[in-house]
C-alpha positions in Angstrom: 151.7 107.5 67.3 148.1 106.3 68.1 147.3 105.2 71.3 146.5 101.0 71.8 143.0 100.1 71.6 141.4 99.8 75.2 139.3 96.5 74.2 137.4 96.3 78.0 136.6 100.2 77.9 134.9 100.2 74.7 133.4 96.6 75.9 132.2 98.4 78.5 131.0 101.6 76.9 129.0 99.4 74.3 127.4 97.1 77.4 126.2 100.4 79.5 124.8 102.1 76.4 122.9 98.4 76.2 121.5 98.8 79.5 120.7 102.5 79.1 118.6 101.9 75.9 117.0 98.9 78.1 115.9 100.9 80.9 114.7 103.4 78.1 112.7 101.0 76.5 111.0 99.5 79.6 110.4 103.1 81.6 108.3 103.6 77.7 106.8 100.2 78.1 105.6 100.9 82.0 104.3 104.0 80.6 102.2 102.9 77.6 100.7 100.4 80.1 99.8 102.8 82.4 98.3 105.1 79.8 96.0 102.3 78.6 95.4 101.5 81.9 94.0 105.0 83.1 92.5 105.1 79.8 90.4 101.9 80.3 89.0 102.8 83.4 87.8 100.4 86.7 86.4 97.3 84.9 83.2 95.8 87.0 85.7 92.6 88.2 88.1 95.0 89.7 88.2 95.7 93.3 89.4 98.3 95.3 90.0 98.8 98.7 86.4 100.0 98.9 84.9 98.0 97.3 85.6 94.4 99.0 82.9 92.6 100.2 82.3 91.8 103.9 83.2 88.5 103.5 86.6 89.2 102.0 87.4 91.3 105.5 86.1 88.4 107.9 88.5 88.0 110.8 90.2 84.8 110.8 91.9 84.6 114.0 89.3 82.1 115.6 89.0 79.7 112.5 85.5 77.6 112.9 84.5 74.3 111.4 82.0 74.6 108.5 79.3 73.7 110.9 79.9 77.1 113.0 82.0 75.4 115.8 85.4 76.4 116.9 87.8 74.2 116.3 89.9 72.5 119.2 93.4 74.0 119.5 94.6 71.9 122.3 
């Protein structure tokens, strides 16, 4: 005689190879992306960690008014 049908195993079995084929398809995804990426290069509005302006790197730990003043912190 047959065994009883296991409903929440094969529930389960069909949900995990879900997720597996998920994963799958996104790790594919990430990596088409990534070829296209590399493939298209640094585009002129990028920047890198090179390449940021002075301005971008200012120190802001002694925040002035727009007319050069420091502000009161009192």
């Amino acid at each position: 005689m047959p065994f009883k049908p296991n409903y929440r195993q094969q529930r389960n079995e069909r949900s995990r190879s879900k997720e597996q084929k998920k994963q799958e398809k996104l790790q594919k995804r990430e990596e088409d992306a990534a070829r296209r990426k590399a493939a298209r290069g640094p585009e002129d509005g990028e920047e890198t960690d090179e390449g940021r302006s002075d301005e971008d790197a200012t120190d802001t730990t002694n925040p002035e008014t727009p007319d050069g003043s420091q502000e009161n912190q009192g």
